[in-house]
C-alpha positions as CSV (number, residue, x, y, z in Angstrom):
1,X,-28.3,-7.3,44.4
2,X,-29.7,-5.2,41.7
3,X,-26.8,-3.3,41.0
4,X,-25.0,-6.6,40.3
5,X,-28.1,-8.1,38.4
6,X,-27.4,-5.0,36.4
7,X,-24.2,-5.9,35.8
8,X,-24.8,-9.3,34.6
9,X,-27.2,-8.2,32.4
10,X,-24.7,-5.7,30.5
11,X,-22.1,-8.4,30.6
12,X,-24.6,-10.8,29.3
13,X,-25.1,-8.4,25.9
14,X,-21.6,-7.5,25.9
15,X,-20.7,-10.7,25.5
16,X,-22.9,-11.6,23.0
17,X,-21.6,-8.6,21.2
18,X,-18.2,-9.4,21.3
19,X,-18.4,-13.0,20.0
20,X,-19.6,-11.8,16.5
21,X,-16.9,-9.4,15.9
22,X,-14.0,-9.2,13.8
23,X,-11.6,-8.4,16.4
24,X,-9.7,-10.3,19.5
25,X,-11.9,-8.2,22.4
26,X,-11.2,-8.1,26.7
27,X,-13.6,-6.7,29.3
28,X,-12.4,-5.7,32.4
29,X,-13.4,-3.4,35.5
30,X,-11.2,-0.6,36.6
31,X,-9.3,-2.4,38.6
32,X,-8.2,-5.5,36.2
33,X,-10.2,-8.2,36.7
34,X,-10.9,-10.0,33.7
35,X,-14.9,-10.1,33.2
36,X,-15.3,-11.6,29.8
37,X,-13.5,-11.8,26.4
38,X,-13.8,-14.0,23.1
39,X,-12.3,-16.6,21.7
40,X,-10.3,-14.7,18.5
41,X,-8.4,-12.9,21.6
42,X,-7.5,-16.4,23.4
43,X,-6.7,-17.5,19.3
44,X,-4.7,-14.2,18.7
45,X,-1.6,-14.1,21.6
46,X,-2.4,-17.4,22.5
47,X,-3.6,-17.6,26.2
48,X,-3.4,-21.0,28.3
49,X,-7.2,-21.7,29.5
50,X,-5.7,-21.9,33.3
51,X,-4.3,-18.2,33.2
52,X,-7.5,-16.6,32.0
53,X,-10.2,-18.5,34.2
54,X,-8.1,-17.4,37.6
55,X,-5.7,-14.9,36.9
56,X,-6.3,-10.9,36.6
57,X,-5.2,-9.1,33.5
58,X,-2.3,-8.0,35.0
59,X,-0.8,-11.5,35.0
60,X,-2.4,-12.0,32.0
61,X,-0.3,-9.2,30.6
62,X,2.6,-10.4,31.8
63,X,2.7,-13.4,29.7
64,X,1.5,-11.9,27.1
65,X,4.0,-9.3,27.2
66,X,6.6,-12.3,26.8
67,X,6.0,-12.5,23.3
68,X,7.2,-9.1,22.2
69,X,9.7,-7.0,20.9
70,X,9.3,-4.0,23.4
71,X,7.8,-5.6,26.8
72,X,8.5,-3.0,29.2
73,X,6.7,-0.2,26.8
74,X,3.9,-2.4,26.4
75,X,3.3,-2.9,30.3
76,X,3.7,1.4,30.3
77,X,0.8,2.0,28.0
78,X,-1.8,-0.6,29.8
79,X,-0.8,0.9,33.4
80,X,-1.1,4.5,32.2
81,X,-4.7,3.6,30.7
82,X,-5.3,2.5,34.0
83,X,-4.3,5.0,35.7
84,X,-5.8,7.9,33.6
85,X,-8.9,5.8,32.7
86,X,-8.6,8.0,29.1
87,X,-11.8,7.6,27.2
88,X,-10.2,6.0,24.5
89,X,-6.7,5.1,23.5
90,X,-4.5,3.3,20.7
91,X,-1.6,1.7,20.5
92,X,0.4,-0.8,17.9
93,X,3.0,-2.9,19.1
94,X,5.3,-5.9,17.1
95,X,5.9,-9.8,18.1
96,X,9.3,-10.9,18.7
97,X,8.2,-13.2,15.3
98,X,7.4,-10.1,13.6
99,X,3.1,-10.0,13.8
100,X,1.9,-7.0,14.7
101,X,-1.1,-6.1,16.2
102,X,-3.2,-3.1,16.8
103,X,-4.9,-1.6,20.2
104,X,-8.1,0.1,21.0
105,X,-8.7,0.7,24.8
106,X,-12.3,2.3,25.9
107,X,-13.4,2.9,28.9
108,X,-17.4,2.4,28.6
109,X,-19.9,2.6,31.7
110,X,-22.7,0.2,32.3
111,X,-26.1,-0.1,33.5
112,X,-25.5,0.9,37.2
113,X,-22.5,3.2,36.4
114,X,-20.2,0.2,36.8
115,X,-16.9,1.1,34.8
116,X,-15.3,-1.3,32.5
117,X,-12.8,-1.3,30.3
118,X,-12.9,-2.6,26.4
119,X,-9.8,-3.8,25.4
120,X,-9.8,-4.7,21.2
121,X,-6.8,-6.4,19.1
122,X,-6.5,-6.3,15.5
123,X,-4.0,-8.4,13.8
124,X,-2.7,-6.0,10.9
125,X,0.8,-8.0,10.0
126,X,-0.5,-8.5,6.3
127,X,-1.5,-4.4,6.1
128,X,2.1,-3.4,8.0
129,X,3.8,-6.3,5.2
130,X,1.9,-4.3,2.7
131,X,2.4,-1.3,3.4
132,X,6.3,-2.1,3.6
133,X,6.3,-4.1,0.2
134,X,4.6,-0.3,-1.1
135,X,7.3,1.5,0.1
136,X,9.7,-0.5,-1.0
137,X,8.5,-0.2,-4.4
138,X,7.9,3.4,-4.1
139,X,11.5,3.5,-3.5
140,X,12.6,1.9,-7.1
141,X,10.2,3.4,-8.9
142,X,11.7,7.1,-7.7
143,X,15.4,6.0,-8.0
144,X,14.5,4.3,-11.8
145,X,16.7,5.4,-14.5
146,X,13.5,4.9,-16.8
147,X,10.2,6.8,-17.1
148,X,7.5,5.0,-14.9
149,X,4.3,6.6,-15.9
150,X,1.0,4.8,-13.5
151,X,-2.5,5.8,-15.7
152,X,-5.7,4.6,-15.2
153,X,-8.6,2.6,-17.9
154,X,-9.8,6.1,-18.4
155,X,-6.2,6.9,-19.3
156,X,-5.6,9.6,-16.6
157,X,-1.9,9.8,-15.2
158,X,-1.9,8.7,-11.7
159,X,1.7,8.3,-11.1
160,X,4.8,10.1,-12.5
161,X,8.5,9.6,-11.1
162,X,11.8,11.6,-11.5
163,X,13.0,10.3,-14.4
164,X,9.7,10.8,-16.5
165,X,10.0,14.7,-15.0
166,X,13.3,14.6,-16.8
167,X,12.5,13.0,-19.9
168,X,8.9,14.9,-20.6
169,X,9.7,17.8,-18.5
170,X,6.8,18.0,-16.7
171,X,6.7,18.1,-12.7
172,X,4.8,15.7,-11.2
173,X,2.3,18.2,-9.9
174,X,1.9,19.7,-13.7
175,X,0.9,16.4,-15.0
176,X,-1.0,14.1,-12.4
177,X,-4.6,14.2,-13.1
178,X,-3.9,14.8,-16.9
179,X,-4.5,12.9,-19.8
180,X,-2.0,10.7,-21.0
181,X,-3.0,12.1,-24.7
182,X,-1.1,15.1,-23.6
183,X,2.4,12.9,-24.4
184,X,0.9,11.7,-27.3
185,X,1.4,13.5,-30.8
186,X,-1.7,13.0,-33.2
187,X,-0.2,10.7,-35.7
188,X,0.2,8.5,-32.6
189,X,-3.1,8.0,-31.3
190,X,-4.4,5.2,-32.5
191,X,-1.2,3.3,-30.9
192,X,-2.9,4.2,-27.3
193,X,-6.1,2.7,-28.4
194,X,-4.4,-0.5,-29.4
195,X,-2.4,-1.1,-26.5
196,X,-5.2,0.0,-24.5
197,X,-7.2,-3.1,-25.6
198,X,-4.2,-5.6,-25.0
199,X,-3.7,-4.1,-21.3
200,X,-7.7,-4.9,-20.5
201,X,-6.8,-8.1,-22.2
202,X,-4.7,-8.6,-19.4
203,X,-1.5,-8.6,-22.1
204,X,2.0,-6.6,-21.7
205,X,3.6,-5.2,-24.5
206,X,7.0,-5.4,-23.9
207,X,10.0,-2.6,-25.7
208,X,8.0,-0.7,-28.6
209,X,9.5,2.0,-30.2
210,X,7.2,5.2,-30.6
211,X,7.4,8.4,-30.6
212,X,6.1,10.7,-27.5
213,X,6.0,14.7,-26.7
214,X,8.1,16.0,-24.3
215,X,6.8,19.4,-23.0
216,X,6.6,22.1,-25.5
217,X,5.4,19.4,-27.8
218,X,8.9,18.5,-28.1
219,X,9.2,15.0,-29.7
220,X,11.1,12.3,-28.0
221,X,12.3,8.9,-29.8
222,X,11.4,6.3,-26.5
223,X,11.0,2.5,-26.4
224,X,8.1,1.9,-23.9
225,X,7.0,-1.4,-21.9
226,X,3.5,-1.4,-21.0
227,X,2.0,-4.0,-18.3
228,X,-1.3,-3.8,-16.8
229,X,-2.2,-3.3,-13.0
230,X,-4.2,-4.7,-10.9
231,X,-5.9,-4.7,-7.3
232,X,-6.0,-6.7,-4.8
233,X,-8.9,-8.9,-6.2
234,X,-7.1,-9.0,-9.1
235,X,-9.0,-6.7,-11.4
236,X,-6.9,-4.1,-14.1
237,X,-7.5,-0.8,-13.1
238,X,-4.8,0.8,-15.4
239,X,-1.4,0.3,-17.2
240,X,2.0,1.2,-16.2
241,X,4.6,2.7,-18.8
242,X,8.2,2.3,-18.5
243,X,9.3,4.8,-21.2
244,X,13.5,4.5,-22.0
245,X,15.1,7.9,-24.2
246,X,16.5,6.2,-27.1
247,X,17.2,9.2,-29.2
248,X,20.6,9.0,-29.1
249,X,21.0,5.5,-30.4
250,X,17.7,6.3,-33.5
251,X,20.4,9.4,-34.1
252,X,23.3,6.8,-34.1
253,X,21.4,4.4,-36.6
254,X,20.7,7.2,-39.2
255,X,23.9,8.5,-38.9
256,X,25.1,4.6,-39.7
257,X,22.3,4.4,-42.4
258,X,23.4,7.5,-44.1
259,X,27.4,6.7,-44.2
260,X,26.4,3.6,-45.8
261,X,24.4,4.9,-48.6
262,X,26.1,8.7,-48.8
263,X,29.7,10.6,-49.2
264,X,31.2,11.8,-46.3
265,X,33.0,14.7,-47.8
266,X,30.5,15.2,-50.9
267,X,26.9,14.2,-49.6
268,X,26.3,12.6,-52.8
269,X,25.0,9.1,-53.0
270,X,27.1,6.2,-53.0
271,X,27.1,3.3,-55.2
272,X,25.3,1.6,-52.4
273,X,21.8,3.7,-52.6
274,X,21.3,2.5,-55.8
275,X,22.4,-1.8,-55.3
């Protein structure tokens, strides 16, 4: 009788515990019967009232396992945890509608050396869809033709892809952690400052022609967009640069401006230069 009063005691607090928290949370004993649980994990898979109050977790599991992508791995992991009765354990597994949760398992022991075993789900779709969308991104960002360049308020470069290697000719591991004032010749500065202030405005400046150094302190003709970025609450916490090479086509447009005005064969002016 006391050993059980024991028991009902550390379920009592347990429970208590496990209403206030963040996760979906199951108490069993060793053996699989269900002792308590709250209502975010009845919420989370969803569980009919009926199967909970009279079934063991095994046939909870079963119909639980219903609902997802890889059933038969998901009924491995639970046996082998208890089998093993490991002190602690994780797993994440994915919903046949494409949620996916995380699990902790933890074997505890109560007052009266009862063992029972704490089963907590996390819901983490929305992190998983994040960190997907991130990838994703990642992925056109490295492929870009153009020069992404990630900097923060302070204006320390934070991000660096391929292409800006190959149009500054720095490595990513030369530049990151550097100020972006090391791309920027002298004459040029107070062009940061200015679209500085617009990006904390919240403003994007959108293809304006400047002039950058390459490595070497080699000059480079570029157009460059800059838009701000932001956090999840919505707050700028730095600007990214897409910086295009347009030397080629500046050359193209002097060489146009200079047939227009001189002699091709002489180099002396035209009648135009002086209209």
């Amino acid at each position: 009788m006391k050993k059980e009063s024991e028991l009902n005691n550390s379920l009592s607090v347990l429970k208590a515990a496990i209403e206030a928290t963040v996760d979906g949370l199951l108490v069993t004993d060793k053996r699989g019967k269900v002792l308590c649980y709250n209502q975010l994990y009845v919420n989370m898979w969803p569980i009919p009232s009926e199967l909970l109050a009279h079934a063991s977790h095994q046939a909870i599991l079963g119909y639980c396992a219903g609902q997802l992508r890889d059933p038969e791995q998901f009924l491995r992991s639970i046996e082998e945890i208890y089998t093993t009765l490991a002190p602690e354990s994780f797993d994440v597994f994915e919903f046949r509608n494409g949620r996916v949760f995380e699990r902790c398992a933890k074997v505890k022991t109560l007052e009266g050396s009862d063992t029972v075993l704490v089963w907590s789900f996390r819901d983490i779709t929305e992190r998983r869809q994040g960190e997907s969308y991130k990838a994703q991104l990642a992925a056109i960002v490295e492929s870009s033709n153009d020069a992404i360049i990630v900097k923060d308020l302070n204006g320390i470069i934070t991000g660096w892809n391929v292409a800006a290697e190959e149009l500054f000719g720095y490595r990513s591991g030369e530049i990151i952690g550097s100020s972006i004032l090391t791309l920027i010749p002298p004459d040029r500065l107070e062009e940061e400052d200015r679209i500085m202030s617009l990006v904390k405005g919240g403003k994007r400046t959108e293809h304006f022609e400047t002039v950058r150094w390459g490595k070497g302190k080699k000059p480079i003709d570029v157009s460059v967009t800059i838009s701000p970025v932001k956090d999840s609450a919505g707050n700028i916490i730095g600007a990214s640069k897409i910086a295009r090479d347009i030397t080629q086509r500046k050359e193209s447009q002097e060489r146009i401006e200079y047939l227009a005005h001189y002699d091709l064969l002489t180099g002396l002016p035209n009648r135009a230069l002086f209209t």
